[in-house]
N, C-alpha and C positions, 0 to 999 in steps of 0.2 A: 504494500500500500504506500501510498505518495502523501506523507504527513507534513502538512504544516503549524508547525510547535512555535505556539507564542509564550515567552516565558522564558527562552533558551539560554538566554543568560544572569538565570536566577541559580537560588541552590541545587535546582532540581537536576539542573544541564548536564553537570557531568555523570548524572546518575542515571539520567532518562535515557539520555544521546545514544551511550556503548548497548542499552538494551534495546534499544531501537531498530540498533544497525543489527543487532543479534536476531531476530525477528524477521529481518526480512525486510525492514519499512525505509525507504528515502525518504530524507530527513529536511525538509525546509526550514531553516530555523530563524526566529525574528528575534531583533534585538533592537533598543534605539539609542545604542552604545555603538559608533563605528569604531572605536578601540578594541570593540568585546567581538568583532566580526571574524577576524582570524582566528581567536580560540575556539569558535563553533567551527570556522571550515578546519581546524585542523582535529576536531573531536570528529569529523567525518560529516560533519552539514554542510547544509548550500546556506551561507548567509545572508540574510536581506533585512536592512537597515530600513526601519522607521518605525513610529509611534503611533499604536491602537487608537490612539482618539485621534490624529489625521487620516479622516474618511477617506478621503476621495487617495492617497498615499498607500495606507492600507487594502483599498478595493483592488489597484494597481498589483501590490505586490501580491496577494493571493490568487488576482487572474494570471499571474507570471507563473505563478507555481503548480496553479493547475493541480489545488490536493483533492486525493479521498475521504483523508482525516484532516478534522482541526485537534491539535489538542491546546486545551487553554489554562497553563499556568501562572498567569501574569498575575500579577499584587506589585505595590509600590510602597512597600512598608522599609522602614527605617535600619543601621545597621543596632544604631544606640536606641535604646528603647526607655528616651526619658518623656516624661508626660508631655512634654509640647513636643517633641519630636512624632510620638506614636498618635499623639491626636489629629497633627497634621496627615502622618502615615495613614492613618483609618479610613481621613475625608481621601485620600487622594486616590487609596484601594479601593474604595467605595464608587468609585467615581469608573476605576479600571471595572470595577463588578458588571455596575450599569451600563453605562455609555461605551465602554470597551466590549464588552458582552457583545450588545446588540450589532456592535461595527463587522466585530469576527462573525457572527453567524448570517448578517448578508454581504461581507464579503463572498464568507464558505460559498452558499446559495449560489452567488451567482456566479461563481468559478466551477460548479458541479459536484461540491463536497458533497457526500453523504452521511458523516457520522460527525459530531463534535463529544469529544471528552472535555471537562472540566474540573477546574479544583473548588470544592467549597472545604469546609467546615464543622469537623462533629462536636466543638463545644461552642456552640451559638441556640443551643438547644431550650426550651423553657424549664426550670427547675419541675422536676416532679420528685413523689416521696422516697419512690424506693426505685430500685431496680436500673435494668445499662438503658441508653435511648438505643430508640429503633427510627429506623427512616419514619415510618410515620407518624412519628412524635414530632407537636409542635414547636415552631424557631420563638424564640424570643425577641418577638417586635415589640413587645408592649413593655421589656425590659426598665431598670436605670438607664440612664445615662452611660454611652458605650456602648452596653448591652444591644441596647434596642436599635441604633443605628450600624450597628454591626449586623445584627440579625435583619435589616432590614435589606444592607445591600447584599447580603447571602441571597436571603428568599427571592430577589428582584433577577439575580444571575440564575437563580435555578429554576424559577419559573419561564424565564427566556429559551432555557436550555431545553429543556422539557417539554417547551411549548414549540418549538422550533419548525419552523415550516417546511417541510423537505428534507429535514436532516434528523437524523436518527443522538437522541441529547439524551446524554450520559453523567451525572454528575454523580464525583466521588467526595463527600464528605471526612476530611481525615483528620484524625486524632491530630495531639500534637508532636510537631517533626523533630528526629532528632538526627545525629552525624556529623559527619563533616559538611562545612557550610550554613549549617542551621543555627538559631541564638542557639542551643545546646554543647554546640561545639565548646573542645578546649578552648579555643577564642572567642569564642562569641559572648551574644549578653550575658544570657543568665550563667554561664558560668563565672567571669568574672564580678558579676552580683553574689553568688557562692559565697567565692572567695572572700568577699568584703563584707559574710554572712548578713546579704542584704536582701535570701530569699528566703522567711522563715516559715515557720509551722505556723498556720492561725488557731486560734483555737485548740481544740479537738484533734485537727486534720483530717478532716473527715470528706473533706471533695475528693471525688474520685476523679480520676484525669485515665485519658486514652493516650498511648504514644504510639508513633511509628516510624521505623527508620526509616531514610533515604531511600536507599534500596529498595523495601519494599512498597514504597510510595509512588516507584518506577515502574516496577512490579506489578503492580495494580493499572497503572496508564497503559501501560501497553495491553495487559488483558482486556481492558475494557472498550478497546479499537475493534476486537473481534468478537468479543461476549458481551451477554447483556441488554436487557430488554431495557428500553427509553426510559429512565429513573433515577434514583437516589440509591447510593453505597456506600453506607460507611464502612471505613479503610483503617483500621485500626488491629494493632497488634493482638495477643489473647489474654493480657492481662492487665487489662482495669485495676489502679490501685489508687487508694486514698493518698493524698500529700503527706501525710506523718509514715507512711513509709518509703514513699521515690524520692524525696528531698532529703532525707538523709544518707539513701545510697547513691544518689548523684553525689552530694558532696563529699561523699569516703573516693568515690571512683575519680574527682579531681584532686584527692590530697588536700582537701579541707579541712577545715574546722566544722563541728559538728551546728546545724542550724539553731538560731534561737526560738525560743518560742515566744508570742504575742497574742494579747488579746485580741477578740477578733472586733470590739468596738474601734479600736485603733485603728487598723488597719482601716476601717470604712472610713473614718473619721481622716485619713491622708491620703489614700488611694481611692477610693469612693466605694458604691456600693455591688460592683462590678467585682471588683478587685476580693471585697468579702465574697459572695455567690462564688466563685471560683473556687475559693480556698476551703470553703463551708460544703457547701451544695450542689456542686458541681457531681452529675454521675457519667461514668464513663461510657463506651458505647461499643453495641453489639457488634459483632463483625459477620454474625452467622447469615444475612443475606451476602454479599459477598462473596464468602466462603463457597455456599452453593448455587449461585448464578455465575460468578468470574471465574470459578477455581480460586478464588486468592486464597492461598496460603501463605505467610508472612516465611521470610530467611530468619528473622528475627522475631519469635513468637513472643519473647518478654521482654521488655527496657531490664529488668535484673540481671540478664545476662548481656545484652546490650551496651549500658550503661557503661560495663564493664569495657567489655571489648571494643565499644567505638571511640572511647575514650584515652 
């Protein structure tokens, strides 16, 4: 298949790119970095230079490419993840969600695509009591602040996708990333927030979080170019675990110091009430459609062995 990959010079690139070529897929890769252009043609893509929200540039380059597949990893989030940084980040993702969306899927259209894959988001989901979410559990529009404008430009990308006229919309909702290139990384944010034990236990630690390596985040893109009925898949590893116990084994697997703990009025009370839900409330999420409409099986079935070895 003749894929055009928007997003190619994000964390995913080098992860997607080699499984791509391995697959069988020619690889179009967009970027609107003409410095990041060479790293894709020599990952094995055809490079082509410009930015999802210039319409009529983007229609050009996809009728050039002439794909079967779109797949769409784009976001324009931050490398530092300080509160005016990442608020900025949110609007400007938000913006890639919607208006980027809609650009890629009548480009695809009228180049002759037939399938789009995308990235959403399996913790943008509404709090409920117990148990993992499922695709048809609802997003959290009606959120705090954060929340609800996050959940908003989720839902707006996936009902685009879904609703897609002519093309076969595939959205993979996925836990959170970890590996090389990801904030998780030895370099990245949250690890040096780690370090500077600046990511602690709220509460209890009772939010559950879903992770997923690189790899298998690849893993999943490329199966879901040949698998899978028009829908929602969350992409998440097999084990969902509360923050009072991934926060501690990330920070052993960085050679830290052991996290503090805090109340969780505090935390709302500086990071808002976004920031609590996550740490609190937050549950993790199923993987079991996935599993049996994509084949995904994860390389990395746990962040506990993970953690470890990407680290």
């Amino acid at each position: 298949m003749r894929v055009f990959f928007a997003g190619a010079s994000g964390a995913i690139g080098p992860h997607l790119l080699p499984q791509l070529r391995d697959a069988g897929h020619e690889v179009v890769a967009l970027t609107r970095t003409p410095a990041k252009a060479e790293a894709l043609r020599e990952q094995g893509a055809e490079p082509v230079v410009c930015d999802v929200l210039d319409v009529g540039a983007l229609r050009d380059a996809v009728a050039a490419a002439k794909p079967e597949g779109i797949v769409h990893h784009l976001t324009d989030l931050p490398q530092r993840m300080t509160p005016g940084e990442m608020k900025e980040g949110l609007e400007r993702t938000n913006r890639v969600r919607t208006e980027g969306t809609a650009n890629l899927i009548a480009a695809g259209r009228e180049a002759g695509a037939t399938r789009i894959v995308a990235q959403s988001i399996a913790f943008a989901y509404a709090p409920k009591p117990s148990g993992l979410f499922e695709e048809s559990d609802p997003l959290y529009v009606d959120g705090p602040t954060g929340a609800a404008e996050t959940a908003a430009g989720v839902a707006e990308l996936e009902r685009q996708v879904t609703n897609a006229d002519g093309l076969e919309g595939v959205v993979l909702r996925f836990g959170f990333w970890y590996g090389p290139g990801t904030a998780y990384a030895p370099d990245g944010h949250w690890a040096e927030e780690v370090r500077r034990r600046r990511l602690p236990i709220v509460g209890d630690g009772s939010g559950i979080w879903s992770f997923v390596h690189v790899d298998d985040v690849a893993a999943a893109t490329v199966a879901a170019l040949d698998r899978g009925e028009t829908g929602v898949y969350n992409i998440a590893d097999d084990d969902p675990a509360p923050a009072r116990e991934w926060i501690p084994v990330y920070a052993e697997a960085l050679g830290a110091e052991r996290p503090r703990r805090v109340p969780t009025f505090l935390v709302r009370m500086v990071a808002g009430p976004y920031a609590a839900y996550l740490a609190r409330d937050l549950r993790g999420a199923s993987n079991e459609k996935a599993k049996r409409e994509l084949g995904f099986e994860p390389r990395w079935p746990s962040w506990r062995r993970g953690f470890t070895e990407a680290l």
